[in-house]
Each structure stands twice: as structure tokens, then as C-alpha cells.
C-alpha positions in Angstrom: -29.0 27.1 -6.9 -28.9 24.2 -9.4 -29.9 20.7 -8.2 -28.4 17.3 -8.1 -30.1 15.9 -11.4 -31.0 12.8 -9.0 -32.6 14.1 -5.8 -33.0 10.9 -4.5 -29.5 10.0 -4.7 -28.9 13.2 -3.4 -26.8 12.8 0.5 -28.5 14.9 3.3 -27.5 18.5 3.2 -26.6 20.3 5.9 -27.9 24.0 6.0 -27.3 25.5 2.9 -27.4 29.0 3.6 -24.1 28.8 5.3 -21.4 30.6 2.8 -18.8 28.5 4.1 -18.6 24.7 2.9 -17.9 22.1 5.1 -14.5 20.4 3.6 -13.8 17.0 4.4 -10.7 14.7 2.9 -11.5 11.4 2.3 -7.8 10.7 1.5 -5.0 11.8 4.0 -1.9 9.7 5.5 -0.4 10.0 8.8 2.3 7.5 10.6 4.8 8.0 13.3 8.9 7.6 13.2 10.3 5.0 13.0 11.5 4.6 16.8 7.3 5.3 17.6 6.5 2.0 15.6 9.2 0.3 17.3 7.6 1.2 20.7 3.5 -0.3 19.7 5.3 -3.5 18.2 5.4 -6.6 20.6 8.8 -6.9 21.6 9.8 -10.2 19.5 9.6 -8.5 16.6 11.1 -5.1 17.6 14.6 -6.9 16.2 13.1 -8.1 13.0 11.8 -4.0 12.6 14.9 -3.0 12.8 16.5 -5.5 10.1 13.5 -4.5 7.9 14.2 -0.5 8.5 17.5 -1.1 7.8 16.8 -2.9 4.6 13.8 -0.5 3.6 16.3 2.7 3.9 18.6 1.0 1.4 15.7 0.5 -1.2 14.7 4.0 -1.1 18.1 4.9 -2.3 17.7 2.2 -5.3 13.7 3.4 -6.3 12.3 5.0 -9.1 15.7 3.9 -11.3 18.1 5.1 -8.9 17.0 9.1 -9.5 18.0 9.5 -5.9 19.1 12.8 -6.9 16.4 14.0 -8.6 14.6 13.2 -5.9 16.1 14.7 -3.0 16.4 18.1 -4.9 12.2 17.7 -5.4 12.4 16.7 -1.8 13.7 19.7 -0.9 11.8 22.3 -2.7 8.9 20.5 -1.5 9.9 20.9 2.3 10.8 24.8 1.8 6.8 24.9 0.2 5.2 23.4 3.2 7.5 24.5 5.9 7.7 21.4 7.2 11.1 19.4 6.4 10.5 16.9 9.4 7.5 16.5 8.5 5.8 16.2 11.6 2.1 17.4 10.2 2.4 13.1 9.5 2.1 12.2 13.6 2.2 15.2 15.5 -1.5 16.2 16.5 -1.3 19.8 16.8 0.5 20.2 13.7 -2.1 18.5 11.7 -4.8 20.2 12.8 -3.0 23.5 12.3 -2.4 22.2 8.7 -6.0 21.4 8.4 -7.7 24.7 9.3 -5.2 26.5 7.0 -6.4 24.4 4.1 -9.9 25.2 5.3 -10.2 21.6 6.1 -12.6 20.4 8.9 -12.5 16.4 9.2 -10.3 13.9 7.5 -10.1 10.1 6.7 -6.6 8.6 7.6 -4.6 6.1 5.6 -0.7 4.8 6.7 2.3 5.6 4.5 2.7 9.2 4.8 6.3 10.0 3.8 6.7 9.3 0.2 9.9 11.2 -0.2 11.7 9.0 2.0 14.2 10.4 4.8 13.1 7.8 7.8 10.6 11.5 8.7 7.6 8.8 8.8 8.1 5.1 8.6 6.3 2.8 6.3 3.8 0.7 8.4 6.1 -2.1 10.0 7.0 -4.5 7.6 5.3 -2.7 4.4 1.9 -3.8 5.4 0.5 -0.6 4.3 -0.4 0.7 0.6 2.3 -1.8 -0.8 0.4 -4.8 0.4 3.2 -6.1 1.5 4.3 -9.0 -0.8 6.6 -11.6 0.4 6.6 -10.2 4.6 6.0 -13.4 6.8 2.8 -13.5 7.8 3.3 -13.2 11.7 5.7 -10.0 11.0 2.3 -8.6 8.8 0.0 -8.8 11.8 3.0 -7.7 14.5 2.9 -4.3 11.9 -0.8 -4.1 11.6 -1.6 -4.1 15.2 1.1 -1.7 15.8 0.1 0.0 13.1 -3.7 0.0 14.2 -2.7 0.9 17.6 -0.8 4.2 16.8 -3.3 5.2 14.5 -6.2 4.8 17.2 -4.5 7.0 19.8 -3.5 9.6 17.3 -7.5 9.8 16.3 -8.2 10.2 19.7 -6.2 13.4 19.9 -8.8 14.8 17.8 -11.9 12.2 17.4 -14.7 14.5 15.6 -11.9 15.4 12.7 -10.4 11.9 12.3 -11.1 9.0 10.6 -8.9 6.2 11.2 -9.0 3.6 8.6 -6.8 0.1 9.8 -4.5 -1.7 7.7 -5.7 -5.2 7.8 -4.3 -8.1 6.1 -7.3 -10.6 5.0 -4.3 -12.2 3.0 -2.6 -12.9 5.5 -4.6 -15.2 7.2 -9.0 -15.1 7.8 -8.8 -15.9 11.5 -6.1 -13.4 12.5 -8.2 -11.0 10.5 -11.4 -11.4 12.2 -10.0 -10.4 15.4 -8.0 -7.6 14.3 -11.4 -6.4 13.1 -13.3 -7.0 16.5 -10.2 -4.9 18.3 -10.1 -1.8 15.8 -13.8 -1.7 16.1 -13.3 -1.4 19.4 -10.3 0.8 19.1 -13.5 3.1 17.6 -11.5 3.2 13.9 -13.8 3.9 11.2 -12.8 1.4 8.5 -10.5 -1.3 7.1 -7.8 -1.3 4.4 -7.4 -4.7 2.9 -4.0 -5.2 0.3 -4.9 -4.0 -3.1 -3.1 -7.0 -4.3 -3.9 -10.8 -3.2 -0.5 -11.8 -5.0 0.0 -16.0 -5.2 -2.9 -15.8 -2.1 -6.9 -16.4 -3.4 -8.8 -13.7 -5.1 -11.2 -12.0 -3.3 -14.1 -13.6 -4.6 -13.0 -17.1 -3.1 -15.1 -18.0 -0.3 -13.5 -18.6 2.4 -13.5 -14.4 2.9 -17.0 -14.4 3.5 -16.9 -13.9 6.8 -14.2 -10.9 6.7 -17.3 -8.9 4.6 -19.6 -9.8 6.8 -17.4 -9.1 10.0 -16.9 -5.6 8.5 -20.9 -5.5 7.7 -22.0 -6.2 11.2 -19.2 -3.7 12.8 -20.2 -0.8 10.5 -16.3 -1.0 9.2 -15.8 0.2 5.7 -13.6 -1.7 3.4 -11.1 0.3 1.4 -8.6 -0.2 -0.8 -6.0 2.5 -1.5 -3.7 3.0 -4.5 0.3 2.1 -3.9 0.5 -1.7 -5.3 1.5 -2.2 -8.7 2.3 -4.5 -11.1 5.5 -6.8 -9.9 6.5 -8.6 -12.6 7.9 -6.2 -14.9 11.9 -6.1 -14.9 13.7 -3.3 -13.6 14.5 -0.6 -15.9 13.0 -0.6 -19.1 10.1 1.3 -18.5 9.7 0.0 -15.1 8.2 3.2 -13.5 5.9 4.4 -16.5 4.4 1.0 -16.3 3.7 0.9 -12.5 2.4 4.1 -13.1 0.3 3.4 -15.6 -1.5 -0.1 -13.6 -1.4 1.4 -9.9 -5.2 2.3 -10.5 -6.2 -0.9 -12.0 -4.9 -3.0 -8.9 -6.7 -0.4 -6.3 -10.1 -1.0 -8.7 -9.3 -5.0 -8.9 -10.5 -6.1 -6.2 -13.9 -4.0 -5.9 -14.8 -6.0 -8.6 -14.0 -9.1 -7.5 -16.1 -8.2 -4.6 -19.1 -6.9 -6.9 -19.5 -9.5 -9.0 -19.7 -12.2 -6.8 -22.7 -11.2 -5.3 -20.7 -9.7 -1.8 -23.0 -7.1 -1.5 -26.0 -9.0 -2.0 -25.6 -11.1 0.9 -24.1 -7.9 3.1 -26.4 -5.4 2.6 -24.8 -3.2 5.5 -21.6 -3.4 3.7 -19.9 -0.1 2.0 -16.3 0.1 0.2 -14.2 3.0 -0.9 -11.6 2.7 -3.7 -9.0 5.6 -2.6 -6.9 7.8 -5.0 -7.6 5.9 -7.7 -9.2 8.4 -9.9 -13.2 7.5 -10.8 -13.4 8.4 -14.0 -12.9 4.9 -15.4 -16.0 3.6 -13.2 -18.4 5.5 -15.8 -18.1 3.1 -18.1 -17.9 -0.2 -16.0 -21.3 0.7 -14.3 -23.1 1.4 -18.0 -21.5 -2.0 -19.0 -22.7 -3.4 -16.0 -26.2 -2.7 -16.8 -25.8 -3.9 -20.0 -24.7 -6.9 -18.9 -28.2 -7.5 -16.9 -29.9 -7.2 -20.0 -28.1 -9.4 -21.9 -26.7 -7.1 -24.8 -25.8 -8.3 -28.3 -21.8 -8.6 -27.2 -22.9 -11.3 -24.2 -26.3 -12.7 -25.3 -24.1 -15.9 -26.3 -23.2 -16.2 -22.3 -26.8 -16.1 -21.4 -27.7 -15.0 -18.0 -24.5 -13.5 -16.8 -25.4 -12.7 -13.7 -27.0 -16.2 -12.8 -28.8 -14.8 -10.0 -25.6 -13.3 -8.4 -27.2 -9.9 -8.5 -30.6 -9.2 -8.2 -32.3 -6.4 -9.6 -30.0 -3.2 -12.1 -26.5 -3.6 -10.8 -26.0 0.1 -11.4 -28.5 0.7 -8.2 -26.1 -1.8 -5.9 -23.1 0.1 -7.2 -24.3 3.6 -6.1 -26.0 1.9 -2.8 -22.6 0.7 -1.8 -19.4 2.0 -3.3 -18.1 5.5 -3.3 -14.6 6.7 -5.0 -12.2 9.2 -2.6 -10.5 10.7 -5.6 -7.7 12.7 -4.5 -6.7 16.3 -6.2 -9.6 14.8 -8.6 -9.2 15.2 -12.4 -11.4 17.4 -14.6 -12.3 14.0 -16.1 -13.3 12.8 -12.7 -15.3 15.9 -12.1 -16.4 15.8 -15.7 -17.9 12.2 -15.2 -19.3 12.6 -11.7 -23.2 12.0 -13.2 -22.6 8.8 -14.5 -20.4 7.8 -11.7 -22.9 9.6 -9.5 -22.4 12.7 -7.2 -23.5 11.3 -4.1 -20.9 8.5 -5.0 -17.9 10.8 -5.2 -15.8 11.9 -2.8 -13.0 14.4 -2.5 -9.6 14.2 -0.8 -6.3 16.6 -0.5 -3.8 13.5 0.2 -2.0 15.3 2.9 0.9 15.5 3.3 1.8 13.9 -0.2 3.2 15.9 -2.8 1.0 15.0 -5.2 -1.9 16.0 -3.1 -2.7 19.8 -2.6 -1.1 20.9 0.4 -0.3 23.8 1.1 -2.6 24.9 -1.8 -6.0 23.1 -0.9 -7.8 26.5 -1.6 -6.6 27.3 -4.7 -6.9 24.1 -5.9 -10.5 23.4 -4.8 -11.2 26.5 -6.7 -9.6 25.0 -9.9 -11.7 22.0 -10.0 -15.2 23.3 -8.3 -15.3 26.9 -9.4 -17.8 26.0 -12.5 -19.3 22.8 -10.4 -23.5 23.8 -9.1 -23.1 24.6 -5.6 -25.3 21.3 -4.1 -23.1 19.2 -6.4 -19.1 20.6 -5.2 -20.8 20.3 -1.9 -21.7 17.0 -1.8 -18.6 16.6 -3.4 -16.3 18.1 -1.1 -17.8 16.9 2.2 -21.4 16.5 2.8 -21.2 12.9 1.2 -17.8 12.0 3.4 -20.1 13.2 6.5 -23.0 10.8 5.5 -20.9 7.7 4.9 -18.3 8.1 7.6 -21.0 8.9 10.3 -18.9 12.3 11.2 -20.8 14.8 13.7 -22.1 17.2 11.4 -23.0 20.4 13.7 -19.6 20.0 14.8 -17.8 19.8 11.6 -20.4 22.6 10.9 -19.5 24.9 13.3 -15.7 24.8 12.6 -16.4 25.3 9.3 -18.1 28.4 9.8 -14.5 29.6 11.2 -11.8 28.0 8.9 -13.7 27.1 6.0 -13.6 28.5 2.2 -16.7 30.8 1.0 -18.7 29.9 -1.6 -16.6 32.8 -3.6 -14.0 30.6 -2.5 -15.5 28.1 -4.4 -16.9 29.5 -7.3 -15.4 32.8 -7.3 -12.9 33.7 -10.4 -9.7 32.0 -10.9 -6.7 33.6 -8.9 -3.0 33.2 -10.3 -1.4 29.5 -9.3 0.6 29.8 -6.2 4.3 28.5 -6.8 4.1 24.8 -6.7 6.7 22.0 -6.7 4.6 19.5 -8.9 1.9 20.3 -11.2 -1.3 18.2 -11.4 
């Protein structure tokens, strides 16, 4: 069995002469109907929810250049793959979990925004304050959807606490003060993290001060920060390569504000803190964390600058990076895989995206197969859960033990390729 070419950067193992690998998703969504929202909002905006339904179900039929047709026939083949055209495996607790052990899944880390097809199966969180960041929402209506949002979401995890991860959607954008209590009550609402908005919009950047003390809440309540892919670029007109282009940037807005973060020193002064950039790919961190190094020691491009880190980051910034930020790449890429030394194994994470069609359900098998099959065993298993268990504080003999039941062999794993099932949407 090859080794993790850093044994010190290594995550703790579990007991490796168990065939079966303990899978955990570091990237799934869930979220009720519409009419559940409607029922954890505070009654003064249960009117307002309904204008915003309303207005969201006509926007769905305007999206992606009008290709509502396209769409629904996708939408459809999609449904007859999963067996599940209501969708339900998005909020209904037995019918996750049942989705889980098929896909030889044992634990999973929850995001909102589950039904990207549309249909009104799953709502958007109220008032679009999940993955879109939701631009232009007042803010009262933002926190109305977030604690409804948070709320749901905790009482769905406790359905099923050692295989859920509930990460809340919290606005810092929105307003510092409102966010430092929602943190204190999903804390104690036992969620495991907080998703800020990928995009800060007209509001200030994440290195501006005056967030300090939403790190540092996070820091001191073992909350880890996350952003999640979904936001992308606004300004672009309609048509005219509207779509490729929000494509093409919806991983840069996920990564922006990590750096913003990095470089001005957040770490530094929260040592405690950890953030997650979700589906975003990780490939593209290779290179930003040799720069950053570089950087340190004033290479030819920047000696003119001087000290560019003025003090802001003590010591190789490489070693902060791998201390504190981790990448949940989704149905990850062979360039993802490809990279994961320079990104760093123990900084890599794997996710299925469930129940999103871009994700691997119902296929998680074959696909971890795909990507792992050539991957050392220590590595794919860090990879594919024994890193999600360390950072997320998850029970180990208990995910453990169900893996020994529902999870995939190491000839799983590594065994030779089997013909593609029939899938909707290639990756």
C-alpha cells in the first residue's frame, strides 16, 4: 500500500484493513417544498414568500435563454434515471438515507438549493438566500429566509445526526449584528458550519474589517465557513453568451472570497478557523498556493513591491493554506485528482452533489471507480472520506460500522473499469 508522499499532512486513518471505504460527501443539497418554508417563516413574511414564489416560478420559465423545453425533456429523463420525479430524496429523511446506502454513502455535508431543474419539487431557500447570494432581496426578508431556512435544516439533521452535516446559510452581507446571532443559534441548533454569499455585490469585501468578528464568532463556535458555487457574474446582458459566461466565472466568485479572507491575515488572527470552497473544482488552487510562496520570498515578478506580505502572514503561506482550507470538489475532475499533491491530499475532499444532475447520483459507484480506480489506496481514502471525518468532527466507529455494510470494496475502488451505466449528462 503506497503512502501519502507527506505523512505529516496525512489525516488520521481509520483501520485500514477494512475492504470497505468509508464514503463521505462533502457536497449534498437538501430543502423542503415550498408550503414547508412557508410554515418555519415568521408569519409577516409568509405573504412576501408567496409574492417571491410566485415571481421565482416565472423566472424559471425565462432561465438559461428561455430553453424551457430543452429543459424539461432533460428534466425528465433525469427523473425516470433516479426514480424519483418528486424528488423527495431533497427533504424526506428516509428517502435520503435510502439514497445514501445505495450509493455506498455513509455521512454527508448538507448545502440548500436542491432542485435545480425547477418544478416547485424543492424551493429555493426563501428569498434566494441560498447559493445565489441573493442580490437585491431586502435585508429583513434575507434573515426571515435564513432562519427558516436554518431551522428546517436543523430538524432534518436531527432525523439522522451521525450522517448529516448541516451547513447554515448566513448572510454576513446582510448585516454583522444579525449575523452574529444567527451564528450563536445554529451553533446551538448543533449545525456544523456556515455558508456566507459567494458574492458581496455593492456591500464591502470581505477583507474590510468590520467582519472581524463574524471569523472569529465562527472560530470560537467550531463553525466552518463555506462558500458554495451558484453566484455568477451579473453584469453581462442577456443573451449573447450569457450562459457560457456565467459558466465559465461561477468558480472564480466561489474562490473570491477565500482569498479575500487569506490575504488579509484572517487566519492569522483565528487560528481555530477552517473554510471549505464547495464545487468549485481545486485544480486552479495548485497554482495560487506555489504563487503564494513565491510571493513570501519576494520573486523577481514582485521584488519591486517589496514585502508583500507586510507582516500580514507570518511564516510559508503555503503551510496556513493546508492548515486551514480544504476544497469539496464535487464529481472531481481528473485535473482535480491529477493535482491533488500540490493542492494537498489531506486538503481535498470529495462530494456526489446529491440530488443534482450534475452530481453522480444514481451512479456514485461507478463513478468513484472512474476517478479513484488508479488513485494509492491511503490517498482515494483520504480523499473520499477519512479527511471529511477529521474536519467535520463526524463519529468515526459509527460511520465505520455502516460502512462495513453499505460501503464499496476496495475492488470497488480500484478494481477494472465496468461499462458506463446509462446516464442523462456526461461529466
Amino acid at each position: 500500500m503506497q503512502r501519502v508522499e507527506d505523512e505529516a499532512a496525512s489525516p488520521p486513518l481509520g483501520d485500514m484493513s477494512v475492504s470497505r471505504y468509508t464514503l463521505v460527501s462533502t457536497d449534498g443539497h437538501a430543502g423542503p417544498p415550498a408550503q414547508v418554508y412557508r410554515d418555519y417563516l415568521e408569519e409577516s413574511f409568509r405573504v412576501r414568500f408567496d409574492e417571491h414564489q410566485a415571481m421565482m416560478a416565472e423566472m424559471r420559465g425565462q432561465a438559461f435563454g428561455g430553453q424551457q423545453g430543452d429543459r424539461d425533456e432533460f428534466k425528465e429523463k433525469y427523473d425516470a434515471e433516479t426514480g424519483d420525479a418528486e424528488l423527495r430524496v431533497a427533504f424526506d429523511s428516509d428517502r435520503r438515507n435510502a439514497a445514501l446506502d445505495a450509493e455506498g454513502i455513509v455521512a454527508e455535508v448538507l448545502f440548500p438549493d436542491a432542485d435545480v431543474l425547477g418544478a416547485g419539487r424543492s424551493a429555493s431557500s426563501p428569498f434566494g438566500v441560498g447559493l445565489g447570494s441573493a442580490n437585491g432581496a431586502e435585508p429583513d426578508a434575507l434573515w426571515a429566509g435564513a432562519r427558516a431556512h436554518n431551522r428546517w435544516l436543523a430538524d432534518f439533521v436531527a432525523e439522522s445526526p451521525k450522517r448529516r452535516v448541516g451547513v447554515a446559510v448566513v448572510p454576513i452581507t446582510a448585516g454583522v449584528d444579525e449575523a452574529l446571532v444567527e451564528i450563536g443559534e445554529v451553533a446551538n441548533l448543533g449545525l456544523g458550519g456556515v455558508m456566507i454569499p459567494t458574492r458581496w455585490f455593492d456591500n464591502a469585501p470581505y477583507n474590510h474589517p468590520m467582519y472581524e468578528p463574524v471569523w472569529a464568532a465562527c472560530a470560537d463556535a467550531g463553525l466552518i465557513l463555506h462558500t458554495h458555487s451558484g453566484a455568477g457574474p451579473s453584469e453581462y446582458a442577456e443573451g449573447n453568451g450569457a450562459l457560457p459566461l456565467y459558466i465559465a466565472e461561477v468558480q472564480f466568485w466561489a474562490a473570491r472570497p477565500l482569498w479575500a479572507v487569506f490575504f488579509s491575515g484572517v487566519f492569522e488572527r483565528n487560528p481555530a478557523l477552517k473554510f471549505v470552497v464547495a464545487e468549485s473544482g481545486a485544480y486552479w488552487a495548485a497554482d495560487m498556493i506555489d504563487k503564494m510562496d513565491s510571493w513570501e520570498g519576494n520573486s523577481h515578478a514582485l521584488e519591486k513591491f517589496g514585502g508583500i506580505w507586510n507582516g500580514v502572514i507570518t511564516g510559508k503561506p503555503s503551510d496556513q493554506f493546508h492548515e486551514h482550507v480544504y476544497f469539496a470538489a464535487s464529481t472531481p475532475t481528473v485535473k482535480d485528482i491529477a493535482a491533488r499533491h500540490d493542492i494537498g491530499v489531506g486538503n481535498l475532499m470529495w462530494g456526489n452533489d446529491l440530488p443534482h444532475p450534475e452530481g453522480t447520483w444514481p451512479h456514485t459507484r461507478w463513478w468513484v471507480n472512474e476517478r479513484f480506480r488508479d488513485v494509492p489506496e491511503v490517498e482515494a481514502r483520504a480523499i473520499l472520506g477519512e479527511t471529511a471525518i477529521d474536519v467535520y468532527g463526524l463519529d468515526r466507529v459509527t460511520l465505520e460500522q455502516l460502512a462495513g455494510e453499505i460501503g464499496p470494496t476496495d475492488d470497488d475502488v480500484h478494481g477494472p473499469p465496468t461499462p458506463a451505466p446509462g446516464m442523462v449528462a456526461a461529466h
